[in-house]
N, C-alpha and C positions, 0 to 999 in steps of 0.2 A: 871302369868302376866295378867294385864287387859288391852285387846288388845283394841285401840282405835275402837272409834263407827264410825270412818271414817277417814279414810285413802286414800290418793291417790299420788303415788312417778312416776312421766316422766319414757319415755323407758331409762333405763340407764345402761352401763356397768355390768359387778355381782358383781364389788365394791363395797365399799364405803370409804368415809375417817373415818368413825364414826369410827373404832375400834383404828385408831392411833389418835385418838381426846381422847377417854375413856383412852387409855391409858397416855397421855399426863394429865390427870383429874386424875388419880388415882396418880401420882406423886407428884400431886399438894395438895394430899389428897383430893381430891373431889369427894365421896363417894355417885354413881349413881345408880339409878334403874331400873328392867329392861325395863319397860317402857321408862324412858330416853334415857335409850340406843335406843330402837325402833327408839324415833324421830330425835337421831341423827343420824342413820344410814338412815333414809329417807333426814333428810334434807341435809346430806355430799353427798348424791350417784352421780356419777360424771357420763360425759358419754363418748362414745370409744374416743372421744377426749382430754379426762381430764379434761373437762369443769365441771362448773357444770350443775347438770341435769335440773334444775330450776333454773329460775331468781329469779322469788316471791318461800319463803315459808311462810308457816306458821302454829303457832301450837298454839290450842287454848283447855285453860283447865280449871277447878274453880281452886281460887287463892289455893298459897300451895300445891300444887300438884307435883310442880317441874320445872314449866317452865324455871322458872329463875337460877336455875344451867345450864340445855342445853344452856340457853344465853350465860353464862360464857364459859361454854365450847367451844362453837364455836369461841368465840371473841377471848378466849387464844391462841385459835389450829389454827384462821386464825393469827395472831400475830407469834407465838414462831415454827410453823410449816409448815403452807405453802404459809410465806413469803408475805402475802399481805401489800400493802404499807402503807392503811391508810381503818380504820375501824372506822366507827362512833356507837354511840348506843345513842339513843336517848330515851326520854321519854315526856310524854302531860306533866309534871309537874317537873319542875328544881328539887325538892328534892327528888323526886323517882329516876333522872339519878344520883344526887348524890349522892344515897344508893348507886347504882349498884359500882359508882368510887371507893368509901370506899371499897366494898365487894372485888373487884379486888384487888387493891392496900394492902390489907394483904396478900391474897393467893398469888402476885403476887413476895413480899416482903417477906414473908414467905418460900419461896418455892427458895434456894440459885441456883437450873439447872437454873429457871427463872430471879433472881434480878440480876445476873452475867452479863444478857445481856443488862440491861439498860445504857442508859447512863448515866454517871455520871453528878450528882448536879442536878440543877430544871430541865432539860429540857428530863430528865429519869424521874422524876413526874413533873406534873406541875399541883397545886393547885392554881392558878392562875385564879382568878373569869372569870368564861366564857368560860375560856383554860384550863380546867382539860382534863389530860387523860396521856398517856404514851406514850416514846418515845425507843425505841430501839436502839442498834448500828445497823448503816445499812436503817436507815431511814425508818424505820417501824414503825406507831402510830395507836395510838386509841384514841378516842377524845369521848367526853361523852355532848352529847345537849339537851336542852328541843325545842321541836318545833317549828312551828308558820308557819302563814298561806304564810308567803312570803322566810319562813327560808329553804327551801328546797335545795335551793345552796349551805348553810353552812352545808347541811348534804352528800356530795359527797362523797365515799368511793370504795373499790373494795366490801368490804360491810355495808350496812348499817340495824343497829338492829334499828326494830319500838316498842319500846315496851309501855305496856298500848296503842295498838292499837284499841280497843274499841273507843278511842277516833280522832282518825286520820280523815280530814278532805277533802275536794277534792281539795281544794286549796293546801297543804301541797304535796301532788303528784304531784300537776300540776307543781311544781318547781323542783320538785326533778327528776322524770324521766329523762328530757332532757340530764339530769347532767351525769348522769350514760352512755349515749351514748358511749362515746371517753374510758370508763374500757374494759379493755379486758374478763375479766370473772367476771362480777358484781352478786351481789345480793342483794335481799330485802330479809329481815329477819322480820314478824311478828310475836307477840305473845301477846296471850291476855287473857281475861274471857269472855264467851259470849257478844254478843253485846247487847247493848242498842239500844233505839228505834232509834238517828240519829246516829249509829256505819252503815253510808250506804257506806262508803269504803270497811268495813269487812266484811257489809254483802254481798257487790259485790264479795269478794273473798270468802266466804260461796258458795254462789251459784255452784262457777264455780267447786269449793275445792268436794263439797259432788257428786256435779253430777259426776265428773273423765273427762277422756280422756284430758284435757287440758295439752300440752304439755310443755307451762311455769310457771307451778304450783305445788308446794308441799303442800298437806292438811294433818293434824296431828291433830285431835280432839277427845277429849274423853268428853263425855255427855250420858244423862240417854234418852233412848225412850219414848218418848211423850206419850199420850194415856189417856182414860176418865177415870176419878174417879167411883167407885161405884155407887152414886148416881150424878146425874146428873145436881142439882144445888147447888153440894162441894162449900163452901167458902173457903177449905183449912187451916181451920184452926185445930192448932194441937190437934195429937189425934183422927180428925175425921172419923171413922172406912170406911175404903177403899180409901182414899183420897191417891195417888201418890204419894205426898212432903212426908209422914212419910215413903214411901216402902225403907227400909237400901238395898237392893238389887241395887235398882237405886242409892241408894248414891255411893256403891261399883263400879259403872259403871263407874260414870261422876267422881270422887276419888280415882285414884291408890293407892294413899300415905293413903288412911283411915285403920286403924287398922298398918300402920306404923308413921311415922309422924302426922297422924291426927286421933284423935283418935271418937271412937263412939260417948261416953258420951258429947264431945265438939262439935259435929253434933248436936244431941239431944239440946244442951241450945242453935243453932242457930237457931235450927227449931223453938224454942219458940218464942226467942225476936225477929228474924226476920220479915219483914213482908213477905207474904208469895209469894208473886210476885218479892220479892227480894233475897229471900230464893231458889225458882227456878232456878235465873238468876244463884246467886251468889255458887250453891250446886248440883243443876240440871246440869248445862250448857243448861237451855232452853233460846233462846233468845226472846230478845222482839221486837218484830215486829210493823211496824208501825199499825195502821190500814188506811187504803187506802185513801188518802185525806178527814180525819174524820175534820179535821181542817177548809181545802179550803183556804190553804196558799200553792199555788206553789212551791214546793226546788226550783229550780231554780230562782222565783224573791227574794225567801227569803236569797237565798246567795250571790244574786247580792248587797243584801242595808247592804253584811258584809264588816268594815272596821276597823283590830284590831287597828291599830293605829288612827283613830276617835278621836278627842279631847272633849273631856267634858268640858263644861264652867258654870262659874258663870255669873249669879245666875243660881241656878237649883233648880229641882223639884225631891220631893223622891215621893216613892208607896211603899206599903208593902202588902203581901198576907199572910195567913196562909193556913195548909193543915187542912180537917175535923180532928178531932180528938187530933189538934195542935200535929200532929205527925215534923213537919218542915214549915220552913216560909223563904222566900225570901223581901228583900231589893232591890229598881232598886234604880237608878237614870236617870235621863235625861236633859242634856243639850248640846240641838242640838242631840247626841248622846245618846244611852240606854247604860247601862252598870248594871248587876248585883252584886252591890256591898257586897250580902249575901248570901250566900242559905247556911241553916243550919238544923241540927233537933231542936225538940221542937220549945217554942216562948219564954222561959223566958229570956231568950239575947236582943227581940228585942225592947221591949222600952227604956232599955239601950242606947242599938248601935243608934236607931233613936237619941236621946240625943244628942248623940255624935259627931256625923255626925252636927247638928244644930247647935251644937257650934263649931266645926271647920271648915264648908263651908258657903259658902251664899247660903240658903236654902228659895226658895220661899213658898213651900207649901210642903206641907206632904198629901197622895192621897190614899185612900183605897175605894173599895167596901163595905158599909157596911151593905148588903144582906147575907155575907157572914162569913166564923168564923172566920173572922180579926175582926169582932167588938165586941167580946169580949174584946178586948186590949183597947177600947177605956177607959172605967173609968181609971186604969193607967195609960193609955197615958194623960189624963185628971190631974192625981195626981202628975205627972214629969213635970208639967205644961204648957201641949201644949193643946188651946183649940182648939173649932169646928169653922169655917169660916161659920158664917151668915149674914142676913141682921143686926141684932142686933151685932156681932162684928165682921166686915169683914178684921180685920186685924187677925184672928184667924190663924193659923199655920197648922189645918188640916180639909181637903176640903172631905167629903162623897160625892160619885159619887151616888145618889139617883135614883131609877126610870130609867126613859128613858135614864139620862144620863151616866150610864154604859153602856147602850146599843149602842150609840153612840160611846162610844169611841172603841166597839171591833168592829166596822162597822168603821169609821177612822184607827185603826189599819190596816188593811186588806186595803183596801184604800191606804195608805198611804208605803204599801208592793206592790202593784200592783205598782203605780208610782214613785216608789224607791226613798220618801219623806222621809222613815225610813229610817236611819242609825244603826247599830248597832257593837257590838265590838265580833262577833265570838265568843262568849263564848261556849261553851261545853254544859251547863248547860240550858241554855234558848235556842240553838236549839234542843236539845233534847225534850224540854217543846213543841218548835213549831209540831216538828213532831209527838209529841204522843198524841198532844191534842184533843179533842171532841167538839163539837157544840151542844146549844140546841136552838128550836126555842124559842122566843119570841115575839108574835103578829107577824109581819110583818118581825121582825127583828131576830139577835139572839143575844146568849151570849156564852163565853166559858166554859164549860162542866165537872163538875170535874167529873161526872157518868161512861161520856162517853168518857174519855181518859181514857190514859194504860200508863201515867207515874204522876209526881207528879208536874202538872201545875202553881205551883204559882209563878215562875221567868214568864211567859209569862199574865198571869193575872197584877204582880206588871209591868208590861212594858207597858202595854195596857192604864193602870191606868196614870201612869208617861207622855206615851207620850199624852195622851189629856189633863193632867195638863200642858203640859208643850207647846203645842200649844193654848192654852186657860186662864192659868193665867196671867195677866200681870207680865211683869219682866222688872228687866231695863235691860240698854247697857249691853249685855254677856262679858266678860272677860274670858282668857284661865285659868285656871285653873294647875299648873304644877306638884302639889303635886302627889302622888299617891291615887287614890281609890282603896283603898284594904280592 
């Protein structure tokens, strides 16, 4: 067995419920390891009360490892055995919770001790957009949700599963706690992959999870020990002799399931094509950490000007960014509201999607830095037939931020964050950008940093871009907009 790199279970009876849970999972065919078993017996262990011994758990592991069976399991065993009334499992993205429904709903329908007890016709399943989950006789349910920043009410349970917690926000708690009050023996249940740079809910429970003694807390993590490379300015790239990412030792650490379910040789082609900071997160379990107001955008006013329901209106303005390398590129839009309507890898999608986007909205201008390797796209963009906005044709459709005036607009960003003039839609993806981004100076001024951040900036670049286009072009009367940006 590969005993987690950190472990911490509340004072609790010498119980636990994990072994009438495995056993419930082997009935159902569900064929566990012993590692799973570890974290189900930490996160079941009740205390002289019967309670459980923690409110929050959580268990955090690289993906495939096995997290997601202990989900099932507990969700089954709180359902089919100790009678909880109403279980939720939630996930940051609707078709991730509804893998999890499908995965149930066979084992659960497979499995004739369990389908016995549902009740009959829809309301024993219910695929029912929004309303999926299951019903029992005896009024027993599980209900399967994707998140949101105000949805915390809809996630009331005796437990509730967070999963794809990496992405969980403070907002998404601040609803939900309350809710939980009035259960008699409630719990949160997380689980995830190391965090990301804004993962600052999970890395609040990292903190508390790796230090111990906290006695409303269960930590369950397995990751490889940090530590230097050989040489001292490794780029980690593979292959390179003493570099940590190639050590298979640390892979076997932060990898129960490698040389079972996951095998070497399939490690080995991620270590290649990964990139090597994501290879870490995603194989290491090292997290990525902000670095310390490298930005100079306050969390706290930056979550003040978040509002996911924020309307976008026409006419609007796009920005597009690329990464060095065109390794991935981001699309905003802004009207009244930012909203990242892209973030993808590569760039050969994005003169497309720009296209597209112009013929389906009213689109005032199209907005890039072109200092940077977004302007290589310009001759295509050029060829799809959107030209440059000058004195010579200033009806042109895309505006270069030149000179001073990119520098302005990341000085108006920042600005316009301070006096909660920015609105924005919570996305995931562009706070993550805010917190991991870098600064460099510029004369007097600055700009943002791709050197000098530790994630991949260009949702917060195309936003920067967007909203001074979009405070600066003229545009006519705004109109709501009711379509979807997706």
């Amino acid at each position: 067995m590969i005993s987690p790199a950190h472990l911490w279970v509340p004072a609790h009876a010498s119980g636990s419920n994990g072994e009438a849970a495995a056993d419930l999972a082997a009935m159902a065919g569900l064929v566990m390891d012993d590692e799973q078993h570890a974290a189900l017996d930490a996160i079941l262990s009740v205390d002289d009360k019967g309670r459980w011994a923690a409110i929050d758990s959580a268990i955090v592991c690289p993906r495939q490892n096995g997290k997601t069976v202990v989900l099932q399991v507990i969700a089954l065993a709180d359902l089919f055995l100790f009678d909880a009334r109403l279980v939720i499992w939630s996930a940051h993205l609707f078709p991730t919770a509804m893998e999890a429904f499908r995965d149930l709903e066979q084992i659960i329908t497979g499995t004739p001790e369990l389908a016995k007890r549902l009740k009959r016709g829809s309301r024993g399943i219910s695929r029912e957009n929004g309303n999926e989950g299951f019903e029992l006789v005896g009024d027993r349910r599980l209900k399967f949700r994707a998140r949101s920043k105000t949805g915390g009410r809809g996630l009331t349970g005796d437990r509730v599963i967070l999963d794809e917690a990496f992405a969980i926000q403070a907002g998404e708690l601040g609803s939900l706690y309350p809710t939980l009050s009035a259960r008699p023996n409630p719990s949160v249940l997380y689980a995830s992959s190391a965090g990301m740079v804004g993962s600052d809910v999970l890395r609040g429970l990292r903190e508390r999870g790796r230090k111990g003694g906290d006695e409303s807390l269960c930590w369950v993590e397995w990751c490889a020990p940090e530590g230097d490379c050989a040489t001292p300015t490794c780029e980690h790239r593979p292959d390179t002799p003493g570099c940590l990412l190639d050590d298979q030792d640390r892979w076997q650490q932060a990898n129960p399931a490698m040389g079972r379910r996951i095998t070497v040789r399939y490690l080995e082609a991620e270590r290649r094509t990964l990139d090597p900071t994501e290879f870490a997160r995603e194989r290491l379990g090292w997290w990525e950490d902000p670095a310390e107001g490298a930005s100079g955008i306050p969390a706290d006013k930056w979550q003040a000007c978040a509002d996911r329901d924020a309307e976008v209106t026409e006419p609007c303005v796009l920005a597009f960014d690329v990464t060095p390398g065109h390794t991935a590129a981001s699309i905003v839009v802004c009207g009244g509201a930012l909203h990242v309507v892209d973030h993808a890898a590569g760039t050969s999608w994005v003169v497309d999607r720009l296209c597209e986007l112009v013929n389906a909205k009213n689109v005032a201008a199209i907005g890039m830095d072109p200092t940077g390797p977004a302007a290589a796209l310009i001759p295509d963009l050029e060829k799809a037939g959107l030209t440059i906005r000058n004195q010579k044709n200033p009806k042109g459709q895309l505006v270069l931020l030149e000179g001073r005036e990119s520098v302005q607009a990341c000085e108006e960003f920042l600005a316009g964050i301070l006096d909660s003039s920015v609105v924005h839609r919570d996305q995931h993806v562009l706070n993550t950008a805010v917190a991991g981004a870098g600064r460099r100076q510029v004369g007097d001024s600055w700009k943002w940093s791709r050197r000098d951040s530790t994630v991949d900036i260009t949702p917060l670049v195309a936003a920067t871009v967007a909203r001074h286009l979009w405070t600066t072009v003229p545009v006519e009367e705004p109109r709501t907009w009711f379509g979807a940006w997706a």
